[in-house]
mmCIF entry with sequence, helices, sheets and N, C-alpha, C, O atoms, coordinates in Angstrom:
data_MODEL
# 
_entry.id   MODEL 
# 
_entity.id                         1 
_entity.type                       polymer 
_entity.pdbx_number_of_molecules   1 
# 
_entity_poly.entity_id                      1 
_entity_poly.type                           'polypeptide(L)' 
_entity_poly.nstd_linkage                   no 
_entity_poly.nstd_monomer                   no 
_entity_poly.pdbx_seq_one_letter_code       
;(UNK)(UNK)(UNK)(UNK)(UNK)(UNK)(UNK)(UNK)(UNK)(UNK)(UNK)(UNK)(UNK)(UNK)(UNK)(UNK)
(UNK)(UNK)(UNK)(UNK)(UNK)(UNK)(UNK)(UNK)(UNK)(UNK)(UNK)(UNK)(UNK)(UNK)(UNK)(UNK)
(UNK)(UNK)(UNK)(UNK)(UNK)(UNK)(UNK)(UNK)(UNK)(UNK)(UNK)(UNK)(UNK)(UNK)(UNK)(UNK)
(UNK)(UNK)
;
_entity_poly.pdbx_seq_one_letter_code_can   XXXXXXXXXXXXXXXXXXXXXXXXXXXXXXXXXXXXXXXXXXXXXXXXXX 
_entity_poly.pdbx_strand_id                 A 
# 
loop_
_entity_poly_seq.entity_id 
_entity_poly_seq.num 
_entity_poly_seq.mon_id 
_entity_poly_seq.hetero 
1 1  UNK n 
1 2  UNK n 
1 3  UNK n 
1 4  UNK n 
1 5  UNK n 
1 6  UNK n 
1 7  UNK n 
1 8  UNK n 
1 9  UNK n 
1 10 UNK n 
1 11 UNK n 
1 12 UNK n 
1 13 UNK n 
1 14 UNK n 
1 15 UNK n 
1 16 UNK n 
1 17 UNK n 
1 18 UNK n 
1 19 UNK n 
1 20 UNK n 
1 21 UNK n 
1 22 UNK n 
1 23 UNK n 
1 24 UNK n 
1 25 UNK n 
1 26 UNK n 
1 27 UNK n 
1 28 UNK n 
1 29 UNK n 
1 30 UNK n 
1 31 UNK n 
1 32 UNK n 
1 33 UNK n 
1 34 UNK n 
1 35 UNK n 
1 36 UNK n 
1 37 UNK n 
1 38 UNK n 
1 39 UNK n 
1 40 UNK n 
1 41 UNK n 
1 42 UNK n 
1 43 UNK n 
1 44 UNK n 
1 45 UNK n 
1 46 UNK n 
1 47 UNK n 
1 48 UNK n 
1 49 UNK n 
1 50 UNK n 
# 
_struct_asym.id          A 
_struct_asym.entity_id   1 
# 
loop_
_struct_conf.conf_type_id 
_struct_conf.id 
_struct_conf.pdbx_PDB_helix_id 
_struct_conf.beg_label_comp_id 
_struct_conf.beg_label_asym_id 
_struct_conf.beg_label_seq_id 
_struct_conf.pdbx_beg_PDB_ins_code 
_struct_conf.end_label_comp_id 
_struct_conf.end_label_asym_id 
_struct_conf.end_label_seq_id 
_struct_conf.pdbx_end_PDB_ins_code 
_struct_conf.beg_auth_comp_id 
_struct_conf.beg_auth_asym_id 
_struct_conf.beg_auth_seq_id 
_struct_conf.end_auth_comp_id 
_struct_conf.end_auth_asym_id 
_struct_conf.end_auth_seq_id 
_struct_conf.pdbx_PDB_helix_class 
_struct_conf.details 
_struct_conf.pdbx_PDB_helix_length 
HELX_P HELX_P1 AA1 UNK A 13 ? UNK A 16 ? UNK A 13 UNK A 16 1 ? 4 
HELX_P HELX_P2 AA2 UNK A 36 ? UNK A 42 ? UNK A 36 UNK A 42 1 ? 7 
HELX_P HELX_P3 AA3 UNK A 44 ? UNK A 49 ? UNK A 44 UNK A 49 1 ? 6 
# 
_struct_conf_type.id          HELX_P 
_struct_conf_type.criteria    ? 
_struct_conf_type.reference   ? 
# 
_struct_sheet.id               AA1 
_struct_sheet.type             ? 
_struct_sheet.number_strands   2 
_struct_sheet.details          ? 
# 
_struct_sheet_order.sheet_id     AA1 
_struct_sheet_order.range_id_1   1 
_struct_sheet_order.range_id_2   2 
_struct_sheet_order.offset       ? 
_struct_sheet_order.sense        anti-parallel 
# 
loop_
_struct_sheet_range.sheet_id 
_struct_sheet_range.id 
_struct_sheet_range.beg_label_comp_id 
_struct_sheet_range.beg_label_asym_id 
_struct_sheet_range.beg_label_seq_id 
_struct_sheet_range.pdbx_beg_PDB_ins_code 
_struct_sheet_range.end_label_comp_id 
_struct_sheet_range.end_label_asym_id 
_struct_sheet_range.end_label_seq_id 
_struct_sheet_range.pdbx_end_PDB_ins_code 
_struct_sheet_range.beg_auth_comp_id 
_struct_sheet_range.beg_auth_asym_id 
_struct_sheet_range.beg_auth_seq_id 
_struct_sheet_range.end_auth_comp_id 
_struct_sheet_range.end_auth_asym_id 
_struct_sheet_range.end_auth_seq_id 
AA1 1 UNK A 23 ? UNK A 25 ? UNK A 23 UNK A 25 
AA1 2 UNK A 30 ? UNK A 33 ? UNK A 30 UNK A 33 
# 
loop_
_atom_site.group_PDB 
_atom_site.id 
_atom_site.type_symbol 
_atom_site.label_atom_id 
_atom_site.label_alt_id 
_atom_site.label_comp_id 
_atom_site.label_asym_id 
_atom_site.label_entity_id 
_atom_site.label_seq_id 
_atom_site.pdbx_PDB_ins_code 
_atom_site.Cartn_x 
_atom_site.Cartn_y 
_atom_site.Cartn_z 
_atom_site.occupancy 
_atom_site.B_iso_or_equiv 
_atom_site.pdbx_formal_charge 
_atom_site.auth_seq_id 
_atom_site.auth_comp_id 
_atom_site.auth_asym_id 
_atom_site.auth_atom_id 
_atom_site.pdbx_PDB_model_num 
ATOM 1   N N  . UNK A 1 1  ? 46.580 -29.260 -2.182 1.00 0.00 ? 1  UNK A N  1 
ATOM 2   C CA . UNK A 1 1  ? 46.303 -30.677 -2.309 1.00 0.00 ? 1  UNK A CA 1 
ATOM 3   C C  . UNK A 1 1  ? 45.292 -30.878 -3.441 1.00 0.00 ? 1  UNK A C  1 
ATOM 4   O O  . UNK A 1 1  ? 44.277 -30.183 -3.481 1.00 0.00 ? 1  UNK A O  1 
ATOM 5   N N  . UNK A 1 2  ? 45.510 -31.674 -4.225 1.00 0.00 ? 2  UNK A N  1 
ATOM 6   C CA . UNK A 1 2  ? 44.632 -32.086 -5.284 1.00 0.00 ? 2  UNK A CA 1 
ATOM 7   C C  . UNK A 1 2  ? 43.564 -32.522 -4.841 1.00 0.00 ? 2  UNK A C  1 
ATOM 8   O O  . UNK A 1 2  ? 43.647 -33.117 -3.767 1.00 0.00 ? 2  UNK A O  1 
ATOM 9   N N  . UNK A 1 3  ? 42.210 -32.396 -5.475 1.00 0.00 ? 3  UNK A N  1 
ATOM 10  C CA . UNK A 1 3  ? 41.213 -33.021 -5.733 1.00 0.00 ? 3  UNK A CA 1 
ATOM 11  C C  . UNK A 1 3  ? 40.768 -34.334 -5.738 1.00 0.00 ? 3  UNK A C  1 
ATOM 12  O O  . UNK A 1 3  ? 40.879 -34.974 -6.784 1.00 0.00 ? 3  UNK A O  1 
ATOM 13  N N  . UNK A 1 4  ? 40.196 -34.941 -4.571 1.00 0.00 ? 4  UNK A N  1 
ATOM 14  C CA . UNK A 1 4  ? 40.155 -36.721 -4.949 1.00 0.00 ? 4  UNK A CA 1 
ATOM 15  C C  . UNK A 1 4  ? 38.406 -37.140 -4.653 1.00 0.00 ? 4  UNK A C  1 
ATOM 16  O O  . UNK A 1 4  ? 37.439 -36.459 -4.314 1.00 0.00 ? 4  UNK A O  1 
ATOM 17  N N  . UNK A 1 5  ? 38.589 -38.587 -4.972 1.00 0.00 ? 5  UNK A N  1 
ATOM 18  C CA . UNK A 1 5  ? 37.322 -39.085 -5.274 1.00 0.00 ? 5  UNK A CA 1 
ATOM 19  C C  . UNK A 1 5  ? 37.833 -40.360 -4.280 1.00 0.00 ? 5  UNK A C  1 
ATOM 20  O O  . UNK A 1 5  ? 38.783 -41.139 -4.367 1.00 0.00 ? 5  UNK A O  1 
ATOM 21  N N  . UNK A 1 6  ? 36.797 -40.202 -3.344 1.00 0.00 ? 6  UNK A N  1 
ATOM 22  C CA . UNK A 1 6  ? 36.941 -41.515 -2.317 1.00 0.00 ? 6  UNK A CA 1 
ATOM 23  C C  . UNK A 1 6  ? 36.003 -42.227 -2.136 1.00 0.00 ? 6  UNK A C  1 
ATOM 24  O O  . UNK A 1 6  ? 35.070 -41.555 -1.696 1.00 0.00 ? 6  UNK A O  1 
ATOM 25  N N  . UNK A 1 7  ? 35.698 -43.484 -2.270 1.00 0.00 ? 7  UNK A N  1 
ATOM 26  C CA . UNK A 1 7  ? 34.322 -44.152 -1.609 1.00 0.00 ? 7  UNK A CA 1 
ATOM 27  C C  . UNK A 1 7  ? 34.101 -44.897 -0.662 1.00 0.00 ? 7  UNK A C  1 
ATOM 28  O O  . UNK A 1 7  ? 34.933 -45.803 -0.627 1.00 0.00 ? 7  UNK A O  1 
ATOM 29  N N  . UNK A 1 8  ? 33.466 -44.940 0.024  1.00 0.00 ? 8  UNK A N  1 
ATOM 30  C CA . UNK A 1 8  ? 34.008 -45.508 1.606  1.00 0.00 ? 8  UNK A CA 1 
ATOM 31  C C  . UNK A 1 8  ? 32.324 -46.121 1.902  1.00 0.00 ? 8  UNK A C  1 
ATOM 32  O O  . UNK A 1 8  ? 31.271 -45.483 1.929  1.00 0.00 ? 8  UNK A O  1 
ATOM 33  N N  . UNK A 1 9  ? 32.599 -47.735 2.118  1.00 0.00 ? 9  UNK A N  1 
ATOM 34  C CA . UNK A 1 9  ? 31.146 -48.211 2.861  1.00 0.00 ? 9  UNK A CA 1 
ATOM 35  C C  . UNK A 1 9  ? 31.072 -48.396 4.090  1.00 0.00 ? 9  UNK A C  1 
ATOM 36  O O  . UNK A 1 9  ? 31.678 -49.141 4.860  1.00 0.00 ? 9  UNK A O  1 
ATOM 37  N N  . UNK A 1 10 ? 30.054 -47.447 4.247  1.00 0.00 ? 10 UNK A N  1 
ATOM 38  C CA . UNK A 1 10 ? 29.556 -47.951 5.509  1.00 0.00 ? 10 UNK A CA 1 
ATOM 39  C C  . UNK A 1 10 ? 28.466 -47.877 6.267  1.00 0.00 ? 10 UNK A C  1 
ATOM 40  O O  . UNK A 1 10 ? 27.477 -47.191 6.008  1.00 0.00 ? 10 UNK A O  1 
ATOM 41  N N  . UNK A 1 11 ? 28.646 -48.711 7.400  1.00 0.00 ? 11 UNK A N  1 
ATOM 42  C CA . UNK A 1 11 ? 27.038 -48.708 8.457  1.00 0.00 ? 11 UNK A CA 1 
ATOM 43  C C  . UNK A 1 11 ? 26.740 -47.475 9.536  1.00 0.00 ? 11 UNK A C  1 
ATOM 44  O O  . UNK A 1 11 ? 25.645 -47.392 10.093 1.00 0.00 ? 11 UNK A O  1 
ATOM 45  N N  . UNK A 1 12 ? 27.536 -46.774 9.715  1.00 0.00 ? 12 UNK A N  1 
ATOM 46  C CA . UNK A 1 12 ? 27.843 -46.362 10.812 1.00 0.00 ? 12 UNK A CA 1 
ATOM 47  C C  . UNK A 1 12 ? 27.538 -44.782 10.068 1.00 0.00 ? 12 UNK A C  1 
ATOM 48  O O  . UNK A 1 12 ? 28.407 -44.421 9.274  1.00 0.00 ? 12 UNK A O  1 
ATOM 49  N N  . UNK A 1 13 ? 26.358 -43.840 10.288 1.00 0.00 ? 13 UNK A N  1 
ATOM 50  C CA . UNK A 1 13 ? 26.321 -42.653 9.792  1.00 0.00 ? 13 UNK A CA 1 
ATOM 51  C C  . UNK A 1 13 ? 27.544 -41.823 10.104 1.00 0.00 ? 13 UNK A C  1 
ATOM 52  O O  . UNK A 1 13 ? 28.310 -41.232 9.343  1.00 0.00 ? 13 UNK A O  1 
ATOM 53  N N  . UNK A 1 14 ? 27.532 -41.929 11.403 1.00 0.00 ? 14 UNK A N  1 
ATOM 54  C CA . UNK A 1 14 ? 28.729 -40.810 12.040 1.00 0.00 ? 14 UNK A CA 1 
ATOM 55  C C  . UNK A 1 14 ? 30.040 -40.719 11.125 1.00 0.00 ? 14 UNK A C  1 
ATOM 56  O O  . UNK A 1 14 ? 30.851 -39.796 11.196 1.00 0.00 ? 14 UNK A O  1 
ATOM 57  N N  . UNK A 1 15 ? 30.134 -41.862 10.214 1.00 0.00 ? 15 UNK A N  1 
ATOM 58  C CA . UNK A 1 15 ? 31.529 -42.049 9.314  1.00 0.00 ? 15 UNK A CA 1 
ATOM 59  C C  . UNK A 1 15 ? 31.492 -41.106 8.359  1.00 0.00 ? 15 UNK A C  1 
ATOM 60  O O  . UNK A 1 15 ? 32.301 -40.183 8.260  1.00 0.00 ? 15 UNK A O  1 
ATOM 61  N N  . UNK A 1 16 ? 30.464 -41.335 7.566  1.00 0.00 ? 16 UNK A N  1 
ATOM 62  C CA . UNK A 1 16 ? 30.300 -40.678 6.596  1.00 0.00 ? 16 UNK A CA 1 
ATOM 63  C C  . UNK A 1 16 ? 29.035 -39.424 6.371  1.00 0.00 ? 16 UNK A C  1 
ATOM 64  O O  . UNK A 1 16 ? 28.562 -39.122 5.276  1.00 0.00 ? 16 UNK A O  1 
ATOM 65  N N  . UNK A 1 17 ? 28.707 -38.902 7.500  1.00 0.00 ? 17 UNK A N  1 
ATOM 66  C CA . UNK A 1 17 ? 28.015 -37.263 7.686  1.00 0.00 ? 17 UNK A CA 1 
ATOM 67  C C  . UNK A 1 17 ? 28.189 -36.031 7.362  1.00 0.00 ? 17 UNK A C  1 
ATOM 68  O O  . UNK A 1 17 ? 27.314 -35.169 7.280  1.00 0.00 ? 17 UNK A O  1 
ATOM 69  N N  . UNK A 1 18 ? 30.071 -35.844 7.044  1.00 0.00 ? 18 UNK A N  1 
ATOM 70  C CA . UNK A 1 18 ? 30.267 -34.926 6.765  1.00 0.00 ? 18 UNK A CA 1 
ATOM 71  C C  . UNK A 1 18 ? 30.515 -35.003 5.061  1.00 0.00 ? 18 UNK A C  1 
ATOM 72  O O  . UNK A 1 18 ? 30.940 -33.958 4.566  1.00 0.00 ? 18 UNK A O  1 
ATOM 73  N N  . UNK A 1 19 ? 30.273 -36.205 4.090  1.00 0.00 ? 19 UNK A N  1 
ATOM 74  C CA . UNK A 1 19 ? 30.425 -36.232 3.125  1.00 0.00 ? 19 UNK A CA 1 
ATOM 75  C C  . UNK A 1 19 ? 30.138 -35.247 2.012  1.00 0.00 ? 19 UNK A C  1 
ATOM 76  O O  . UNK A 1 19 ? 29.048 -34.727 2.251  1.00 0.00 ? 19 UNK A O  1 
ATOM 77  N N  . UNK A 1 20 ? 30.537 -34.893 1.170  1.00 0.00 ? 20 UNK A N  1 
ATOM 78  C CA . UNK A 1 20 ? 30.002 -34.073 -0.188 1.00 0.00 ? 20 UNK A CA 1 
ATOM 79  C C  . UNK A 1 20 ? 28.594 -34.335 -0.355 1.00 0.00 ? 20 UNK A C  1 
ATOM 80  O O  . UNK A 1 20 ? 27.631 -33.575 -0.253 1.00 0.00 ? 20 UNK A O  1 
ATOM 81  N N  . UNK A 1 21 ? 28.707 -36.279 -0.794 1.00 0.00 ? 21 UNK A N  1 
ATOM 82  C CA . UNK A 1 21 ? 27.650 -36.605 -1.697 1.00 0.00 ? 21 UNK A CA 1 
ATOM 83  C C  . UNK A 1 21 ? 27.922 -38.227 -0.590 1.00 0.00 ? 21 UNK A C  1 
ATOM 84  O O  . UNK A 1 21 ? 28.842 -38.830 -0.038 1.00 0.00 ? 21 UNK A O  1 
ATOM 85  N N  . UNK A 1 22 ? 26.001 -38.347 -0.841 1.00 0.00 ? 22 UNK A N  1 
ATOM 86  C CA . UNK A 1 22 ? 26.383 -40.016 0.197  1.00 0.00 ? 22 UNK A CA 1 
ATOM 87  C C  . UNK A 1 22 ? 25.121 -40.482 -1.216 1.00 0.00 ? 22 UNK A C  1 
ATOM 88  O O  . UNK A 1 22 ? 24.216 -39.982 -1.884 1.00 0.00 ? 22 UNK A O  1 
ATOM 89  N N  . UNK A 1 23 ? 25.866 -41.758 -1.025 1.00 0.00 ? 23 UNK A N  1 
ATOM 90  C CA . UNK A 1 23 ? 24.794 -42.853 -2.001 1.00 0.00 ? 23 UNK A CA 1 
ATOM 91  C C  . UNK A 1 23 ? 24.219 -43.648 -1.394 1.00 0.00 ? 23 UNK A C  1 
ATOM 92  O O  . UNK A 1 23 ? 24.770 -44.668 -0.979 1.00 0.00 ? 23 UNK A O  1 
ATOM 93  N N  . UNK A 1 24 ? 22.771 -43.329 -1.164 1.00 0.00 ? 24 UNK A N  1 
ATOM 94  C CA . UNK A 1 24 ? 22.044 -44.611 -0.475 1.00 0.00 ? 24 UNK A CA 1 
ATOM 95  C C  . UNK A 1 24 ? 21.788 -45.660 -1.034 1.00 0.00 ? 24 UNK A C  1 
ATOM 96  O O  . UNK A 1 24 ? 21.433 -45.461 -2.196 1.00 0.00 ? 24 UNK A O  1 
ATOM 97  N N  . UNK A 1 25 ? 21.812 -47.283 -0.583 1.00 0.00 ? 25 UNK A N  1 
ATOM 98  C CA . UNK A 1 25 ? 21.529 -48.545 -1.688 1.00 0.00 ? 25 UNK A CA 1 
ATOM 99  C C  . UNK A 1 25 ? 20.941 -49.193 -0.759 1.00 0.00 ? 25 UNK A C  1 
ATOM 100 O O  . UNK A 1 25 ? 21.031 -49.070 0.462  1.00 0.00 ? 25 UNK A O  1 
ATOM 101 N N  . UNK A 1 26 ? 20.233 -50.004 -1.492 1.00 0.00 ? 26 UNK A N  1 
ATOM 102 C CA . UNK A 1 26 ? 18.890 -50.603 -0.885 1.00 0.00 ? 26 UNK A CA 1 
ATOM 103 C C  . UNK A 1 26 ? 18.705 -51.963 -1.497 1.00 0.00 ? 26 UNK A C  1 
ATOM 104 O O  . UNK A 1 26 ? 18.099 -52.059 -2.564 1.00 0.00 ? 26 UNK A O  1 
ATOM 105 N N  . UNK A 1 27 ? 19.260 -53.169 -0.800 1.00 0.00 ? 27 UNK A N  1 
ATOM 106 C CA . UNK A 1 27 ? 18.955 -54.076 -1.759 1.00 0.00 ? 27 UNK A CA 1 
ATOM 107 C C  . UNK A 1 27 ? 19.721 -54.209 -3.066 1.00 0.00 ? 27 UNK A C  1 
ATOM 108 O O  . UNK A 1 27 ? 19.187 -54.797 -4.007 1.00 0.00 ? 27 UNK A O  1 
ATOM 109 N N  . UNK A 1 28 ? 20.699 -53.799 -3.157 1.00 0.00 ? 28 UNK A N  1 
ATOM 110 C CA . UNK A 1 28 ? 21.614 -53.349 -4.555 1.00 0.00 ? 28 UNK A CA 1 
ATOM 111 C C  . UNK A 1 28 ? 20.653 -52.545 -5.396 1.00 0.00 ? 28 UNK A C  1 
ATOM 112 O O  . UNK A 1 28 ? 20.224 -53.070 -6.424 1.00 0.00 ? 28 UNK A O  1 
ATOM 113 N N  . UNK A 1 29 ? 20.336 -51.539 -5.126 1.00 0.00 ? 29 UNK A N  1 
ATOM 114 C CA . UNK A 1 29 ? 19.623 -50.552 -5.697 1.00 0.00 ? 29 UNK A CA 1 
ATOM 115 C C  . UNK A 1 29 ? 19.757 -49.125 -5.269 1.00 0.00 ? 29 UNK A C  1 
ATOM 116 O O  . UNK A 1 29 ? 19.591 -48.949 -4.062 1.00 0.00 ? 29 UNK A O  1 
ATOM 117 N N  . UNK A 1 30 ? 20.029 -48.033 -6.014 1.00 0.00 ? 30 UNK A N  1 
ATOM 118 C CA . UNK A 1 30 ? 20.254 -46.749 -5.520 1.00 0.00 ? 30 UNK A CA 1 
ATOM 119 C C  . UNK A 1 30 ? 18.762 -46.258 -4.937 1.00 0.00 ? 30 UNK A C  1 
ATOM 120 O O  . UNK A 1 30 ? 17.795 -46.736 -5.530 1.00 0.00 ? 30 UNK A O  1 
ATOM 121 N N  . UNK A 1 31 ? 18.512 -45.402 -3.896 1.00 0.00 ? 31 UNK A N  1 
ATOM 122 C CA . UNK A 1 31 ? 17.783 -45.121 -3.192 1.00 0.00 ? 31 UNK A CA 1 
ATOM 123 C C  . UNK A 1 31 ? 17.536 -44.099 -2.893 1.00 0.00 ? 31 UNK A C  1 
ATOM 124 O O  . UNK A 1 31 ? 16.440 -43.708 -2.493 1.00 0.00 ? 31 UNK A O  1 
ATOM 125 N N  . UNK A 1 32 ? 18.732 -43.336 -3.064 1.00 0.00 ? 32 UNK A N  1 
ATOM 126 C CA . UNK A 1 32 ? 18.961 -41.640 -2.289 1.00 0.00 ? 32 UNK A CA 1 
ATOM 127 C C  . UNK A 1 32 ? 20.135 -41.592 -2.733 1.00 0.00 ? 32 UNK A C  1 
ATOM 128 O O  . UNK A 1 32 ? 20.857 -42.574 -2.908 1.00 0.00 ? 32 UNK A O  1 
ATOM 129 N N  . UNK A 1 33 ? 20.556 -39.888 -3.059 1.00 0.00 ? 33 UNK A N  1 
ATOM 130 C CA . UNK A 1 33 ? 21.713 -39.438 -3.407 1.00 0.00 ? 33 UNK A CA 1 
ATOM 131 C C  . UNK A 1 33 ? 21.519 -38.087 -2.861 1.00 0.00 ? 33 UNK A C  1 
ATOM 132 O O  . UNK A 1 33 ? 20.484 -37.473 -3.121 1.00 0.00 ? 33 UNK A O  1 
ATOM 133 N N  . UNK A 1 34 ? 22.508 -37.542 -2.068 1.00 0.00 ? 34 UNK A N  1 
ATOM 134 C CA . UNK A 1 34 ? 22.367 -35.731 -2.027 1.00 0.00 ? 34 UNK A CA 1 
ATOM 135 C C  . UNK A 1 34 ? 23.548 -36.213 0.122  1.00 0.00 ? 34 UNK A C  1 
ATOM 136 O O  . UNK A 1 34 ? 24.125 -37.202 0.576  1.00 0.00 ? 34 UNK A O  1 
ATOM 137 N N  . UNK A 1 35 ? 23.294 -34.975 0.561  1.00 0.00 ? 35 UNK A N  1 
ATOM 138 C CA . UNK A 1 35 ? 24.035 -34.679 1.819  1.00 0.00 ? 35 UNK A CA 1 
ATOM 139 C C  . UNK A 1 35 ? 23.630 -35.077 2.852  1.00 0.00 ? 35 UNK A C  1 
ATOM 140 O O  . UNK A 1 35 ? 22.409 -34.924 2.891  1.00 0.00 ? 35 UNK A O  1 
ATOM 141 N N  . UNK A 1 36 ? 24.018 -35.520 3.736  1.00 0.00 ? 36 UNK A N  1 
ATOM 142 C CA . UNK A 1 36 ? 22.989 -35.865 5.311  1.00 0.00 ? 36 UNK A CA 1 
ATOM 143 C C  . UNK A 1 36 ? 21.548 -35.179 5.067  1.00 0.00 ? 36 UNK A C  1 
ATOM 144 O O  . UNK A 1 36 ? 20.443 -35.598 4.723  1.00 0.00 ? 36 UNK A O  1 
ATOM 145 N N  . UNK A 1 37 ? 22.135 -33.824 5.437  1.00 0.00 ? 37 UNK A N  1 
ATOM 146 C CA . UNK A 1 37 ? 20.992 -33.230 6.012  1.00 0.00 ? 37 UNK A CA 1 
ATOM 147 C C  . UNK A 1 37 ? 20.118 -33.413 4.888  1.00 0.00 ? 37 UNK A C  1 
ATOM 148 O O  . UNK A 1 37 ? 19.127 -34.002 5.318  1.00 0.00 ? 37 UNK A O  1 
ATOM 149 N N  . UNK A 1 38 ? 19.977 -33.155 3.430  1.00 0.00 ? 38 UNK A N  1 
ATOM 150 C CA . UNK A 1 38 ? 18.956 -33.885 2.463  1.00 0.00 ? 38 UNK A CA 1 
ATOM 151 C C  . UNK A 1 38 ? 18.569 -34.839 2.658  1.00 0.00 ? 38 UNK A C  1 
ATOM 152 O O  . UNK A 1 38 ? 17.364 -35.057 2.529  1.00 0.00 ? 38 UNK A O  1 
ATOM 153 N N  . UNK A 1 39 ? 19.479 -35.829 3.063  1.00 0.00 ? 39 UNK A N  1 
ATOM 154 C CA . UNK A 1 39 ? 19.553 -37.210 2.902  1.00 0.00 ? 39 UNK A CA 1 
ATOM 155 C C  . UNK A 1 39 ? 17.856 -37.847 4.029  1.00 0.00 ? 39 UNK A C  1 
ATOM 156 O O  . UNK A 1 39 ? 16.993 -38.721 3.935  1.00 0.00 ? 39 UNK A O  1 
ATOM 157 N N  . UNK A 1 40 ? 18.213 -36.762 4.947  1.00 0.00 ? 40 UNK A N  1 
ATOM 158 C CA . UNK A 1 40 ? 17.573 -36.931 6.234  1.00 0.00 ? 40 UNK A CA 1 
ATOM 159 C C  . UNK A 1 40 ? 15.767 -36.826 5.676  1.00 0.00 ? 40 UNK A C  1 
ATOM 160 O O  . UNK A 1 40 ? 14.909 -37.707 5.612  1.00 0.00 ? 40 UNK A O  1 
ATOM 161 N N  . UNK A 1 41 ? 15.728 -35.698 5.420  1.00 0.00 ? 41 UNK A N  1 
ATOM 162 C CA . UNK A 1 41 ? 14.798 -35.152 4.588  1.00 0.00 ? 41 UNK A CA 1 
ATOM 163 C C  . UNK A 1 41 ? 13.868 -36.240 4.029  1.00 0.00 ? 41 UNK A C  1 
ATOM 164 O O  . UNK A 1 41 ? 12.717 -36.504 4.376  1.00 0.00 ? 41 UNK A O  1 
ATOM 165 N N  . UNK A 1 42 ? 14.512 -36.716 3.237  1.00 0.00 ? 42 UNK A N  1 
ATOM 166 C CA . UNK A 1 42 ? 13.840 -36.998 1.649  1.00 0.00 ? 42 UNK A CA 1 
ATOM 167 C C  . UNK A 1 42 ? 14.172 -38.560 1.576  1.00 0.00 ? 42 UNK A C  1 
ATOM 168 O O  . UNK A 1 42 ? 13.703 -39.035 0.542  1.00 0.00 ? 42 UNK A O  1 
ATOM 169 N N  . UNK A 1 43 ? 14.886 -39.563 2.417  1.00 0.00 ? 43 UNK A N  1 
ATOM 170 C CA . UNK A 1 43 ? 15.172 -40.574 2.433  1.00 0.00 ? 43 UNK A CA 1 
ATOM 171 C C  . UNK A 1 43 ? 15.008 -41.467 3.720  1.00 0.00 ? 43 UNK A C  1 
ATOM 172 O O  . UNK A 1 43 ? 15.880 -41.511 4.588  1.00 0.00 ? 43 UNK A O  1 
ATOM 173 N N  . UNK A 1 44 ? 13.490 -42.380 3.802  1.00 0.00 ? 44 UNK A N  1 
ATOM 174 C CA . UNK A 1 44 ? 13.774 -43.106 5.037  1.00 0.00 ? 44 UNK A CA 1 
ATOM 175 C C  . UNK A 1 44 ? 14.668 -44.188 5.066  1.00 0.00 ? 44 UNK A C  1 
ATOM 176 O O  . UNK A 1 44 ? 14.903 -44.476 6.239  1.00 0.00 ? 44 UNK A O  1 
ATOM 177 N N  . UNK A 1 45 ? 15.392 -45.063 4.108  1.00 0.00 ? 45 UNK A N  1 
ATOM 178 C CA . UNK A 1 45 ? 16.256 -46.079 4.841  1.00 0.00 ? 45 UNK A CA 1 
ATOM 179 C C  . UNK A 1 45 ? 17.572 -45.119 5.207  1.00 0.00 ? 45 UNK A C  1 
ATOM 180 O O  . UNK A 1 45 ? 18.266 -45.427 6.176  1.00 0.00 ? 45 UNK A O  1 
ATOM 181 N N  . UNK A 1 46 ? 17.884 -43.979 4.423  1.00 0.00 ? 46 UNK A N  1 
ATOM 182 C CA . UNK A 1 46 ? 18.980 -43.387 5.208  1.00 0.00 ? 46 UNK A CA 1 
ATOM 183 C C  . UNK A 1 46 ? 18.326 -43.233 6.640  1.00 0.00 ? 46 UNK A C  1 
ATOM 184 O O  . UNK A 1 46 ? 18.785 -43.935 7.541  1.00 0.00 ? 46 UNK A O  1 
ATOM 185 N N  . UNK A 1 47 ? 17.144 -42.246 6.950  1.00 0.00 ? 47 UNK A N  1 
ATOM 186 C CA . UNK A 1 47 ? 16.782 -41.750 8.464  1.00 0.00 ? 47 UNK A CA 1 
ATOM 187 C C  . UNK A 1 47 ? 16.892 -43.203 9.277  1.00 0.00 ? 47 UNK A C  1 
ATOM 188 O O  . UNK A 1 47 ? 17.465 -43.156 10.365 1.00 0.00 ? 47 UNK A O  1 
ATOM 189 N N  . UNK A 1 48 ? 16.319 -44.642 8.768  1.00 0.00 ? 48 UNK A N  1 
ATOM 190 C CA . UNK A 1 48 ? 16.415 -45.583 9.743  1.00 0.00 ? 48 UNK A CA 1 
ATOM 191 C C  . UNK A 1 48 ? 17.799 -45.862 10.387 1.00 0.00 ? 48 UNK A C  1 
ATOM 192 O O  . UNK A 1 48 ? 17.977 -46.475 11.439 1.00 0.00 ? 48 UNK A O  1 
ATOM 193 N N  . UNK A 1 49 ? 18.881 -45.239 9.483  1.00 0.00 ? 49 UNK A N  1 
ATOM 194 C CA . UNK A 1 49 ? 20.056 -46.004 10.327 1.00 0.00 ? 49 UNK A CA 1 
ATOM 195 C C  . UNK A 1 49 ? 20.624 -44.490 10.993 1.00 0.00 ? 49 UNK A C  1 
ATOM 196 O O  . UNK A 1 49 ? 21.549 -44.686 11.781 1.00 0.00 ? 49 UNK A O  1 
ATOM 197 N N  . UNK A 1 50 ? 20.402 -43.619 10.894 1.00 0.00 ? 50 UNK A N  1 
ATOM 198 C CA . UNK A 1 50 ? 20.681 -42.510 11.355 1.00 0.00 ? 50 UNK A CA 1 
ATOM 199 C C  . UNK A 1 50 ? 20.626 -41.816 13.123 1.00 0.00 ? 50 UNK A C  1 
ATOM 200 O O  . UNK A 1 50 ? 20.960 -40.651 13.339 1.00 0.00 ? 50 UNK A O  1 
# 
């Protein structure tokens, strides 16, 4: 299977946890970029909805 690029919004962590790469936005502003478990780390509006 080929290689794809998907982007998917949403509220709901459990959707998108197992992602490559998650983009956090804030206000229409990037915020965080990297994996859950980074994400967790190094980003509180990701940890608030988490």
């Amino acid at each position: 299977m080929p290689e794809a690029t998907y982007l998917i919004i949403a509220q709901r962590v459990s959707t998108i946890m197992n992602a490559d790469q998650i983009i956090v936005m804030d206000q229409g502003h990037i915020v965080g970029i990297g994996t859950h478990t980074s994400l967790m780390q190094t980003s509180p509006v990701y940890r608030q909805f988490a």
